[in-house]
C-alpha angles and dihedrals in degrees: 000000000000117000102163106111145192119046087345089089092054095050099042092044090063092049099048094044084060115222106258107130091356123091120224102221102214094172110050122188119265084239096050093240120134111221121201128235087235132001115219116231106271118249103018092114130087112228111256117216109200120240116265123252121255125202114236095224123335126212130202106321089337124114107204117202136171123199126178120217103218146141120263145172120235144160118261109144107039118253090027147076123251118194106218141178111217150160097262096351092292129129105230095020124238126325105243119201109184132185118235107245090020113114116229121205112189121188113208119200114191110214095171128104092234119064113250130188121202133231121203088204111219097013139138101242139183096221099247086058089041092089094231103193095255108042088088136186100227115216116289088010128109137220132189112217111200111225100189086171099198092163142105114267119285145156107252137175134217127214147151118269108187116165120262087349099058095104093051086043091046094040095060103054109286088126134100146154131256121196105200097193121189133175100273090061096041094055092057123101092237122136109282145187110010096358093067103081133189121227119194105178116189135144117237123174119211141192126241095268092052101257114138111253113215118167124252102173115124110210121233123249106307101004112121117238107246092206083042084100087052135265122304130193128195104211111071110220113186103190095358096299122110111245090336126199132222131202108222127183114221092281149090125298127192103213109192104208136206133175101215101166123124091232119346133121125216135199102182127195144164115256115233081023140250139146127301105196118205116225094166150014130215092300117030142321123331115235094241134013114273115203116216132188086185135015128211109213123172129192108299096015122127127201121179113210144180108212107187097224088183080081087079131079112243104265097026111132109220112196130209109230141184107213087197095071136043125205128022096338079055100074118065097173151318141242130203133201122219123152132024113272130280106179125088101196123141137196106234124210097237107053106171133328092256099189112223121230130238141143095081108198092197152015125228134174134203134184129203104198133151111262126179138230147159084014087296128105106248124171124236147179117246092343088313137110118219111281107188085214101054122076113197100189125041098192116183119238114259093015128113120227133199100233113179113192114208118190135169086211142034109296129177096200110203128195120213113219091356136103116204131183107220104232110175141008115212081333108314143084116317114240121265087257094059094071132118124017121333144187090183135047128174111228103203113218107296097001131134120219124186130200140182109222131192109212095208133154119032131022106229151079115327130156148240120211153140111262093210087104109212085057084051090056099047097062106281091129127101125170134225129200122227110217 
C-alpha cells in the first residue's frame, strides 16, 4: 500500500508505469499545460461510439461479463500509433447498458504489469465492489465486482482508482461509460436508439509519434509544482477521437455527456448557438426539463441533453464549444446536418417525480484546501491527507445528512455510494445546473456548497473526494463509514 503522498504520486506513477509507448514530460511549461508535437485538423474525424458490452452467459437475474485489463495500440491521432490500457484494449472501454434491478457481475482481469482497482461511478455498490483505492487487482489476477444496480436509471462511468496512481491510469485509457436504463426512462418520448449519444469529453497531449505525455518531474524544496492544479491537454478527444465530427439529420438528439478529464473545466455551448435541454444529471431524470444556453460541466460530471437539431438549417455545421477556453482547446466537437429529420421524439414537461430531501440528522463540514509537506504542495481535507486507516463521517444507513464543502480551488467533490440534491451556494440558490440527483458537485474558489446526501444501499466503508485527479492523488481523499 502506498502512503507517501503530494507530487510524489505524480513522479513514482511515471516510474512504475514504465515508460514503453508513454512520454515522461521532464520540462514542463511555466503554465502546466501539456502541448502536443503536432496537433491533428479538427473535425476530420467521424465520432466513434464504443461497442457495447455483451454478457458471457446470464443466470437468473443475473448479467455475467469479463473484461481484460491490457496494452494496445490504437489509433488516436490519425496517421500514429497510441500505446493504451485499456478494458479490452479500447480507449474509452466498453460501452455498458444495464438494466435497473438487473444485477450485473463483471469479472476484471488485469493484464497489466501495475495493480488497478475499479469504480462503477455513481453506482449503487456493496464496499468490496466499490474499487477503494486500495482493494486492488494485482497484475495477472482477477476480481468479480457485484453491480447489483438497484438504482434509477442513470448515465454512469467506470474507471480505475488506484491510490496515489489513478490520474496517469486513467490517463492512459482505464475509463469508460455505463448506461443503467428502467422503465421510467424507456416509456418517455426522449430521443432513442441511435439517436442517444454518449459523450466522454476528456484533453490528452500527445508526442510526435503519437505516445500520451503525462508529467513525471518532482519539483525541489519551494518550487511549485507546475502539474500541482491538475493535468491539462491540449487536443480534445470526445470518445477517443481528436476534435471529432457527427452527421445529424433535422431532428432531436439525446448527448449523454461526461466530463472525463483529469482536470479540466468545461462551459459548453452550441456555436452558432442554440439550447441544450437537460433531461438528467449525473444519476438519473430531472423532474422537469432545464434550458440551457451554456452548461458548466466539471470533471466527473454528467449532463443528459436534447439538442433540436431541426433549428438548424440542412447543411448548417453546429460546433461544441468550451467557452472557457479559445483556440484549439476551445473546440470540443461538430455536428453536421445533413438530411431532413426522421425522429419524432419529443421533451415532455413532466420528466420524472424526483422526491426532494429533507430531515437532515446532522451537519458536517469539509474543507478542500492546499496544504504543504516535504517542501512540495500537496491538497487535503480539513487540514488532513488521506490516511486509509482514519474515517472522518459515521452516517447512519437510511439517514440524510447536511454536508458543506468549503475549498480554496476548483473541486469537483465526488460521493461515493451516495446521491445527494444541491440546495444552496455560499448561501444562496444553487445554479440551474445543480438540479436533480448528483454524485459530483464543482465547489468554485471560496465558495460553500451544501448537499443533502442519503446515505442508502450498503453499510461500510465509502469515500469523499475531489475527482480532479491529480488532486486525488495527491491526498485530497477522506472516508466515511456507513453504519
Amino acid at each position: 500500500m502506498t502512503t507517501r503522498r503530494g507530487f510524489l504520486g505524480l513522479v513514482a506513477g511515471a516510474a512504475v508505469l514504465g515508460t514503453a509507448g508513454f512520454v515522461v514530460l521532464d520540462r514542463p511549461s511555466a503554465s502546466g499545460l501539456l502541448r502536443s508535437a503536432r496537433l491533428p485538423k479538427p473535425f476530420a474525424v467521424p465520432l466513434p461510439v464504443a461497442a457495447a458490452a455483451r454478457p458471457v452467459r446470464t443466470s437468473g437475474d443475473t448479467d455475467y461479463y469479463e473484461l481484460t485489463q491490457r496494452a494496445a495500440d490504437v489509433e488516436i491521432i490519425p496517421g500514429t500509433r497510441t500505446q493504451i490500457w485499456g478494458y479490452d484494449g479500447m480507449f474509452p472501454g466498453p460501452l455498458f447498458r444495464f438494466r435497473s434491478g438487473r444485477q450485473a457481475v463483471v469479472r476484471i482481469r488485469n493484464g497489466l504489469e501495475v495493480p488497478t482497482s475499479t469504480h462503477l461511478h455513481g453506482g449503487v455498490t456493496p464496499p468490496d465492489s466499490d474499487g477503494y483505492p486500495t482493494d486492488l487487482v494485482r497484475p495477472n489476477a482477477t476480481k468479480d465486482y457485484t453491480y447489483p444496480l438497484r438504482q434509477r436509471a442513470a448515465t454512469l462511468w467506470y474507471h480505475d482508482h488506484r491510490m496515489d496512481y489513478s490520474a496517469p491510469q486513467v490517463w492512459r485509457g482505464l475509463m469508460g461509460m455505463a448506461i443503467v436504463a428502467d422503465d421510467e426512462d424507456d416509456n418517455l418520448p426522449l430521443p432513442k436508439d441511435d439517436h442517444d449519444i454518449p459523450l466522454i469529453i476528456c484533453d490528452r497531449a500527445f508526442a510526435d509519434d503519437g505516445s500520451f505525455i503525462y508529467p513525471a518531474l518532482r519539483p525541489g524544496p519551494g518550487v511549485e509544482a507546475p502539474f500541482g492544479n491538475g493535468v491539462l491537454g491540449d487536443v480534445i478527444l470526445v470518445n477517443g477521437a481528436p476534435w471529432p465530427v457527427l452527421e445529424v439529420d433535422a431532428s432531436k438528439y439525446r448527448f449523454r455527456i461526461l466530463n472525463a478529464s483529469n482536470a479540466r473545466q468545461y462551459r459548453l455551448k452550441l456555436d452558432p448557438g442554440g439550447d441544450l435541454v437537460q433531461v438528467g444529471s449525473d444519476v438519473g431524470l430531472l423532474a422537469a426539463p432545464v434550458r440551457h444556453t451554456e452548461i458548466p460541466v466539471s470533471p466527473a460530471e454528467r449532463f443528459d441533453v436534447v439538442v433540436d437539431f431541426a433549428a438548424y438549417p440542412v447543411g448548417t455545421e453546429v460546433t461544441l464549444v468550451n467557452t472557457l477556453e479559445s483556440g484549439d482547446t476551445g473546440r470540443v466537437m461538430r455536428f453536421k446536418v445533413v438530411r431532413p429529420g426522421r425522429s419524432a421524439a419529443t421533451v415532455p414537461d413532466r420528466l420524472s417525480a424526483v422526491d426532494k430531501l429533507g430531515g437532515p440528522v446532522a451537519t458536517r463540514t469539509f474543507d478542500f484546501r492546499a496544504g504543504s509537506g516535504d517542501g512540495m504542495r500537496m491538497w487535503t481535507v480539513n487540514g488532513e491527507m488521506f490516511d486509509p486507516d482514519k474515517t472522518m463521517a459515521r452516517p447512519g444507513l437510511g439517514t440524510v445528512e447536511r454536508w458543506r464543502f468549503a475549498s480554496d480551488f476548483h473541486h469537483p467533490v465526488h460521493l461515493h455510494l451516495a446521491h445527494f440534491q444541491v440546495v444552496a451556494r455560499d448561501n444562496q440558490r444553487p445554479m440551474a445546473s445543480d438540479a436533480g440527483w448528483k454524485d459530483t458537485v464543482e465547489v468554485r474558489p471560496y465558495e460553500v456548497v451544501e448537499v443533502l446526501a442519503r446515505f442508502d444501499g450498503y453499510r461500510g466503508r465509502y469515500m469523499l473526494h475531489c475527482h480532479n485527479l491529480e488532486h486525488e492523488d495527491m491526498g485530497m481523499m477522506v472516508n466515511f463509514d456507513v453504519g
